[in-house]
N, C-alpha and C positions, 0 to 999 in steps of 0.2 A: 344212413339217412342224409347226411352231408352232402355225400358225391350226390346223390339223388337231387337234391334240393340244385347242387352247382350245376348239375345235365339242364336241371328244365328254365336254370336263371339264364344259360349259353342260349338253348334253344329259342327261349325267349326273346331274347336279346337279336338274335340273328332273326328269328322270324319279323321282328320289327325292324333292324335296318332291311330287310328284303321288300316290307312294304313301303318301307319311305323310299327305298331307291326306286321299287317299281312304279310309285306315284309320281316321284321327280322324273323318270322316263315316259311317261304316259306324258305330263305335259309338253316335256322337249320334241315330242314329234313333229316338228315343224311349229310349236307353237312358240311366237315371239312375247317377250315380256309383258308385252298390252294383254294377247293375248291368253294368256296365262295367268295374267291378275283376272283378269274377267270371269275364265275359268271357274276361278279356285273361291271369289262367290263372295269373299270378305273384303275385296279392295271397291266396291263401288263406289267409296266419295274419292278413293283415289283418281278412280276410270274416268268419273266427272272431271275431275282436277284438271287432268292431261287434256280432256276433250275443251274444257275451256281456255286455254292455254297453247292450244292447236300442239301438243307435242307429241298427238298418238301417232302422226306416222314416222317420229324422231324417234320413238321409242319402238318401232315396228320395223327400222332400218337394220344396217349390216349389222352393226354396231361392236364388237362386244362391248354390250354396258354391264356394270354392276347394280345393283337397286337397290336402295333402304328403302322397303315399301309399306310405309302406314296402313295399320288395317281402320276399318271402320272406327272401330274400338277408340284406336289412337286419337282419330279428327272428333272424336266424341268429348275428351277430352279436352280441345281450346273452349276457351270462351265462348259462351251463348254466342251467337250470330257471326263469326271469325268465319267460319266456311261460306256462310250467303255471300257474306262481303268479299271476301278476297273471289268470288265464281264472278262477281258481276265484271261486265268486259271495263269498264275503267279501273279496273283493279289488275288485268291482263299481266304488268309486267310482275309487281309484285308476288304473283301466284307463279310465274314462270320462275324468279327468282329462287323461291321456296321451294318447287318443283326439283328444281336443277341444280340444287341444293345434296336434293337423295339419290343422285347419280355420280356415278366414277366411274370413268372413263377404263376398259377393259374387264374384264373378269376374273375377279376375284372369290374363290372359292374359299371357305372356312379354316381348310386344312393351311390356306395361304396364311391365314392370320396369328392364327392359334400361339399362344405364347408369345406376341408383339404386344407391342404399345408403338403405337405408326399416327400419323398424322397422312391424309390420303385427299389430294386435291381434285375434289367436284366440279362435275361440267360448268357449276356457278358461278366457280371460280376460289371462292374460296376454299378453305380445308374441314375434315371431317377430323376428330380425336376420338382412334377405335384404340378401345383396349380389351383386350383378349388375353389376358393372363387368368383370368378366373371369369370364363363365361365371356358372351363379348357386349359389350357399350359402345354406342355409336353416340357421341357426346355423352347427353344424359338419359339416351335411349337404350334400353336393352334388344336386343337379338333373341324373339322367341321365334324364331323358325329359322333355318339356314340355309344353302344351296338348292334352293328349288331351281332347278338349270330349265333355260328355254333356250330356243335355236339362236337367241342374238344374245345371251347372256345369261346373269344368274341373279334372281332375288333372294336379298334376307330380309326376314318380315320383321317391322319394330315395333312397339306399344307403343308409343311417342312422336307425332312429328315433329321434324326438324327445322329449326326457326333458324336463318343463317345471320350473323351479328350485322 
């Protein structure tokens, strides 16, 4: 009964990395990070963000970036009116700030992280504090999705946006 039960936990297991891998290649075919948030249907206050912000064709470039990409979820969480406000154009730099914030520079994949505790400098300029000793934290954000690979790079998806000090 055992082996039985351990066959269909393996097969299980493998049949669900098979789909998350073959969904993370379905988006990489040519689709770049913008492109692939858009995709994938949950980042639209993000897609806005960047479009206000003029940063979709920075983020459509060679690049490799990496992304801490807030889902909807996450910008649901600030404060009543935080999103209206920071979209209006005299708020531009501010939201570029915050933007640029969830980027780092190259391609960082999870297996890279895994059992660090790193500090990792943003196109912002300032630092991120990931720790990945048990699950990964991007400050006080957690990492509920990871390597979604696009042709310029790689997003991890967080529940939290990232407010830079």
């Amino acid at each position: 009964m055992t082996v039985t039960m351990k066959k269909i936990s393996t097969l299980a297991a493998a049949a669900l990395f098979a789909v998350s891998l073959t969904a993370s290649q379905a988006f990489a075919s040519g689709s770049t990070i913008v492109d692939t948030a858009v995709k994938a249907g949950k980042f639209q206050t993000l897609v806005a963000a960047l479009k206000a912000a003029n940063l979709v064709d920075t983020l459509k470039g060679t690049g490799p970036f990496t992304v801490f990409a807030p889902t909807d979820a996450a910008f649901a969480k600030l404060p009543a009116g935080t999103v209206e406000n920071l979209l209006k154009p005299e708020n531009k730099a501010k939201l570029t700030a915050i933007l640029t914030y969830h980027v780092v520079p190259g391609k960082i994949m999870s297996a890279d992280l895994a059992g660090k505790k790193i500090n990792a400098k943003t196109v912002q300029g300032s630092e991120l504090m990931v720790n990945a000793m048990s699950g990964v934290m991007i400050n006080k954000s957690t990492v509920i999705g990871a390597d979604v690979v696009a042709s310029n790079g790689v997003i991890h998806i967080i529940d939290t946006v990232l407010i830079p000090q």
